[in-house]
N, C-alpha and C positions, 0 to 999 in steps of 0.2 A: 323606412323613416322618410317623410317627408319635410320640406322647408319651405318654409313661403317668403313671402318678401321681409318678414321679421324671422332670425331664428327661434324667436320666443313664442311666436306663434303656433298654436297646437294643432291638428288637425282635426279635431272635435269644433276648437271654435271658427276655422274658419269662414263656413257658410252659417254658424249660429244667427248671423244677426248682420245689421247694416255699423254698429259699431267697431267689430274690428276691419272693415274696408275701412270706415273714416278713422281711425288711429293709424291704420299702417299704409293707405294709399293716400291720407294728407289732406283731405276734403271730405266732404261728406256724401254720400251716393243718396239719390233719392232715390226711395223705392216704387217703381212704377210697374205698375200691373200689367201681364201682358194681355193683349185681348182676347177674344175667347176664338176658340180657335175656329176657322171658317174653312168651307172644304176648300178642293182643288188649286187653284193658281192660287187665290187668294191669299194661302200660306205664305207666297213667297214677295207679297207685297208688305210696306209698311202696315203698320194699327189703324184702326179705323179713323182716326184723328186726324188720318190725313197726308202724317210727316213721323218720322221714326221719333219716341220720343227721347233717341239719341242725339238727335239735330235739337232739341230743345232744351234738354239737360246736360248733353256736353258728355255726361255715363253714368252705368251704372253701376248696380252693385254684383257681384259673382252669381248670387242668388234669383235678379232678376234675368242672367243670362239662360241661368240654367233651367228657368220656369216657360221664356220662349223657344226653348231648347227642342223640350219636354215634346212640343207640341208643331216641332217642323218636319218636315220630311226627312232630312237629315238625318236626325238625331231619334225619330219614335221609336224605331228598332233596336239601336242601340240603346235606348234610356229606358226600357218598357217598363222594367223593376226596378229603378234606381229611384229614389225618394228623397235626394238633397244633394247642393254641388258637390259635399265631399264625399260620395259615395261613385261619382261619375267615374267610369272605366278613362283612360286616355284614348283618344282618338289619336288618327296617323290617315294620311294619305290614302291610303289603301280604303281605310272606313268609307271616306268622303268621294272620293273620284267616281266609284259607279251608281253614285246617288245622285252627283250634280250630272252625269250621263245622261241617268236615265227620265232627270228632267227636263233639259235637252229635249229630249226626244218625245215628251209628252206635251213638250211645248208649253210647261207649265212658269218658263221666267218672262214671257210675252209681255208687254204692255208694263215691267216691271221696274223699269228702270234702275239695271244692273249697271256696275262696274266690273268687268271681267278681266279679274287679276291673273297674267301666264305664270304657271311655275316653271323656272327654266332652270336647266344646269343638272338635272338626274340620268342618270346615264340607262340605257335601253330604249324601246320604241312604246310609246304609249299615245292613245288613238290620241288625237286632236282635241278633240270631246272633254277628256280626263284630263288636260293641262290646263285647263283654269279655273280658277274658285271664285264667284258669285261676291260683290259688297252691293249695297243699298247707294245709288247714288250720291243722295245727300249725307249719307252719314260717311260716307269717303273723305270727301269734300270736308266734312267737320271733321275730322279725324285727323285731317291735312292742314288743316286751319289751327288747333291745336297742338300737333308736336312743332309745328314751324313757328309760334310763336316761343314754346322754348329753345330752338336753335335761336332766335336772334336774341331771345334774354341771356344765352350762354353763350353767343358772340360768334356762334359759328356761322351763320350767314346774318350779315345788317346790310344798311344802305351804304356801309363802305365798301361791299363784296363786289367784285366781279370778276365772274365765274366762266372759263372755260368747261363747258359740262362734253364731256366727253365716254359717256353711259352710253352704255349699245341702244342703236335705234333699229336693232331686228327685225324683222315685220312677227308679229304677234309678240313684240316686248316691250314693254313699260317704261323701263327705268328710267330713261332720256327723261318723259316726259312727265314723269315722278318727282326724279329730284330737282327739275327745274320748274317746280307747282313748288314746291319745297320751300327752293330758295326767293322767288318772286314775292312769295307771300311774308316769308321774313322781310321783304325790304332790298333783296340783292338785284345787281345787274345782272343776267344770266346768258349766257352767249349760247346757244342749243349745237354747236359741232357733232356732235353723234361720233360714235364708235367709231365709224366708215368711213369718218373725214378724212381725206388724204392727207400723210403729216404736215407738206408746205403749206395747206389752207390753215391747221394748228396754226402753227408757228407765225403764219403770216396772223392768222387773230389775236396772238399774243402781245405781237407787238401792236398792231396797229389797236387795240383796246387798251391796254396796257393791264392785261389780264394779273391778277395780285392770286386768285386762287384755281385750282385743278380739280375736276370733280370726277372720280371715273373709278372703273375698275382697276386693282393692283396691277396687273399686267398691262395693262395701256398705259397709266401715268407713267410706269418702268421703260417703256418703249418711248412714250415722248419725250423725257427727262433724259433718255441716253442721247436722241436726237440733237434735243437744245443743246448739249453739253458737246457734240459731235459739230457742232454746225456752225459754236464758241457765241451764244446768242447770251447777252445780262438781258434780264428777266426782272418784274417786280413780284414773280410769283413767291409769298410767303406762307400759303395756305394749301394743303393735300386733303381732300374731301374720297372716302372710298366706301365702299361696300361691295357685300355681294360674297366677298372671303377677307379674312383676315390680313392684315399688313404685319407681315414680323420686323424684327429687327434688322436684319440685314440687306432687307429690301427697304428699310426708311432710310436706311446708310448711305445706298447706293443714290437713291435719288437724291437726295438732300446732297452729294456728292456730285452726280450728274447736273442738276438745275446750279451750284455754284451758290446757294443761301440757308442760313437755318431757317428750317422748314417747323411748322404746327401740324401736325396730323390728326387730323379729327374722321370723325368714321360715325355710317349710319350703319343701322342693324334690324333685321326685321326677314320676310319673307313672304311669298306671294298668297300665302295663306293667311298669314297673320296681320300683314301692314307690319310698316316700319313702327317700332316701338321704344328702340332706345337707341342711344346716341355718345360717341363719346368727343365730349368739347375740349379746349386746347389744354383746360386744368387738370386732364384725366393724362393729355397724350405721352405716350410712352409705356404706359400699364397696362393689362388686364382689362380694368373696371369700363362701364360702359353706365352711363344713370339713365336708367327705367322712367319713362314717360308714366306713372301710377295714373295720370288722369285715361290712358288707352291702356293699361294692359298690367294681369293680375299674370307675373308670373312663378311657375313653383319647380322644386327642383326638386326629383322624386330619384331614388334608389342612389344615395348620397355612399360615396367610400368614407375613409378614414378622419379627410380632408374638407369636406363637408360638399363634395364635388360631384354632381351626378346628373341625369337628364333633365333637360329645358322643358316642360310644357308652361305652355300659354294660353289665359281667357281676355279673346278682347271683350273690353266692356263697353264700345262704341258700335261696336257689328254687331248691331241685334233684328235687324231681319232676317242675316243667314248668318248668327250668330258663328263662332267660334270658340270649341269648346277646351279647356285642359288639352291643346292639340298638341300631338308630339312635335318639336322643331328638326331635332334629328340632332341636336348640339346638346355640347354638357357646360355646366358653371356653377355658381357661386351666389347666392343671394345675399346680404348683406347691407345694414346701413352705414352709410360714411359719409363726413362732413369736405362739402370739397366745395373751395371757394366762399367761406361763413357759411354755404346751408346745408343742412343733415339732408342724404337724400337717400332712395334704394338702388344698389349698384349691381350688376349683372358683372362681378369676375367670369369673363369669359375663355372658356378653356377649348375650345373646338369644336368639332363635329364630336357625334357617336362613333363609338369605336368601331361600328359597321361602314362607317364610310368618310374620306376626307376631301379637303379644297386639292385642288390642282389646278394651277393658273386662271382661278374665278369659277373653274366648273367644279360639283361636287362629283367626287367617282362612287359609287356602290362598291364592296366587297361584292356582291355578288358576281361579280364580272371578273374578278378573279378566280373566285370558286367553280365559276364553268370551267375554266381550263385547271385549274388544281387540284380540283377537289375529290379527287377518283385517283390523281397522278402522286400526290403524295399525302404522308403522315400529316404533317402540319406546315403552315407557312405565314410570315410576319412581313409586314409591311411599311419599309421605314420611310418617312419625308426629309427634306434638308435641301439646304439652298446652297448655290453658287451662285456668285456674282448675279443675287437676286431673283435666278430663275430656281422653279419647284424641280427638286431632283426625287428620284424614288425608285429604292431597292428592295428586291423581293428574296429574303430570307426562305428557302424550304430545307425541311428535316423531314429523315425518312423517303426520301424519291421510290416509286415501286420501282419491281425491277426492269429495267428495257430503258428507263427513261432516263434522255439524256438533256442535259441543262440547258444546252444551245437551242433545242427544239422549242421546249417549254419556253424560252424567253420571248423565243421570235413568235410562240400561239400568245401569250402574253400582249405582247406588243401590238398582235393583232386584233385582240377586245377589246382591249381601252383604248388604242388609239394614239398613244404616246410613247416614246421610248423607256423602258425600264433595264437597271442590272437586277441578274440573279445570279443568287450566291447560296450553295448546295454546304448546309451547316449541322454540325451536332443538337439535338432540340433542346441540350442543355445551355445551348448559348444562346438561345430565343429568350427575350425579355419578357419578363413573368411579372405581375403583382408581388405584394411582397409579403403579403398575408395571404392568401388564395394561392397564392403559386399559379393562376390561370393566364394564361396566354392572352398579350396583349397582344391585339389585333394589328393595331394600327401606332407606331411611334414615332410621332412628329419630334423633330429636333426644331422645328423654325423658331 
């Protein structure tokens, strides 16, 4: 079963036509033809007109995505027999990385004036090559230009903001320089501190700006906020800006605790393939919900349980020279309309990662990096999350150990993949958390 941004929506009509985009995405898509397709580099330039006619119309329709699609290098292989957006397989990482490679290597983005997005936080080694995804210049730039003008209609960054931005300035990562295009362009003050800043230069820019909001990943604000709070520093910060991983509750506890003020938490959400897409402002903070940018991004939520809760794919409808198709996010949720603040909008209940993999301190981990050391060593094994005093804690439930294998071993090979401390705890597989219609073993149970 599939759901889109309406649950009423069927999957027959949703590539039928450009009227259900403009009923359920809130505007009307113009439908713009893609050009005819041209050989070699040329595919990976805008249309012949000169300028994407993304930068002129602001988006499109599903349909127009999946017609440039059709005709990229990306996608010919995969789409060769497919004949409408709703017949499109999902895409995932794995489809796209040895395709933008093996462009790369042909030299075919020359002259094209990319934007090359890092995807960071996947655990294992993958070449250099394969960790960034292709955008169109200008339609970045208008992409950016439009979800930041609803951050400041939803009050998350205006001209009264200023922002310690404190987003990793890594060398081959964005985000620094992401969310302060963001916030600039809403109207905010933006202070650019980077990840790396040593805390005394924080702290000294807090005061001496009189910084009012924090912008960063959950573990860093967690680490500045015990600082200020260690160091007995009033603050006029009333504003928490994150992304990257989820803020539970007991890590908004602790800061809002450590900083000494009730705190707003607002959160951007998106990925280095997708662009940021949806956003949740102070009328959402404390929930779930997250409201969907419809003007950037058709998204659908496919192999739904009981609850109506299943995997995230995404079509941007602003990336149409290297389009993005139904791509997997690797997160599960909730489509939904809800009226928040007088206006109906579509809300992204957001429920986590895939059960193949979860957040730890900002970084996503794979199962599979479990399964190397487990997965020959015993029957089954569960992987719980839960916080203390804010920090990601996580215990490795196995049932079944063959025989020889002793738990001390396993933990310390454990400890040695991922990279971070874990317990494990040697259990009956009847006390492993199951579904509750399936009886299948849930992978991954976050308590955050």
């Amino acid at each position: 079963m599939l759901y889109s941004p309406s649950s009423t929506l069927s999957q027959t009509s949703l590539a039928s036509s450009t009227s259900a985009n403009k009923s359920e995405l809130g505007s009307e898509l113009p439908i713009i033809s893609a050009s005819p397709q041209e050989p070699s580099a040329s595919l990976f330039r805008a249309p012949s007109m000169g300028v994407s006619p993304a930068v002129e119309s602001g988006t499109h329709s599903v349909d127009d995505i999946f017609t440039r699609a059709k005709s990229h290098p990306f996608y010919q292989e995969l789409l060769a027999d497919t004949g409408a957006f709703v017949d499109c397989p999902p895409t995932g990482k794995n489809d796209l990385r040895p395709r933008i490679a093996e462009g790369l290597k042909k030299g075919l983005f020359k002259g094209a004036s990319v934007y090359w997005s890092p995807s960071g936080g996947s655990t294992g080694e993958v070449p250099l090559a394969q960790r960034f995804f292709p955008c169109d210049v200008a339609e970045n730039k208008a992409m950016r230009a439009a979800l930041a003008e609803k951050l400041r209609a939803w009050g998350m960054f205006n001209k009264e903001t200023t922002c310690l931005n404190i987003f990793p300035s890594a060398p081959f990562y964005q985000s620094l320089s992401l969310v302060n295009d963001l916030g600039e362009r809403a109207g905010a003050t933006m202070i650019p501190a980077g990840g790396s800043a040593s805390v005394d230069d924080m702290i000294d820019a807090i005061v001496a700006f009189g910084i009012n909001t924090i912008a960063g990943m959950p573990g860093q604000v967690i680490e500045l906020a015990g600082e200020i709070n260690r160091r007995g520093i009033k603050t006029d910060i009333r504003v928490v800006v994150t992304a990257c991983s989820k803020l539970h509750a007991g890590q908004m506890q602790k800061i809002e605790e450590d900083v000494g003020n009730t705190l707003i938490f607002n959160e951007l959400y998106g990925s280095a393939e997708t662009g940021v897409w949806a956003f949740k402002p102070s009328a959402l903070s404390g929930t779930r919900d997250l409201i969907v940018d419809t003007d950037i991004a058709y998204p659908e939520v496919v192999d739904v349980d009981e609850d109506g809760v299943g995997d995230i794919l995404l079509t941007n409808l602003m990336r149409y020279t290297h389009p993005v198709l139904r791509y997997e996010t690797g997160d599960r949720g909730r489509i939904h309309r809800e009226t928040v603040g007088g206006s109906t909008v579509t809300c992204l209940e957001f429920h986590g990662r895939h059960q193949r993999s979860f957040q730890y301190s900002g970084d996503t981990v794979e199962l599979e990096e479990f399964d190397k050391v487990l997965g020959n060593r015993v029957g089954e094994y569960q992987v719980t999350i839960w916080q203390e005093d804010g920090r990601d804690c996580v215990c490795v439930d196995v049932a079944n150990p063959a025989s020889g294998q002793d738990a001390s071993r396993l933990q310390e090979a454990l400890e040695d993949a991922v990279g971070f401390e874990v317990e494990l705890r040697v259990m009956h597989s009847n006390n492993l958390v199951r579904d509750r219609l399936s009886r299948k073993l849930k992978a991954v149970v976050d308590l955050r």
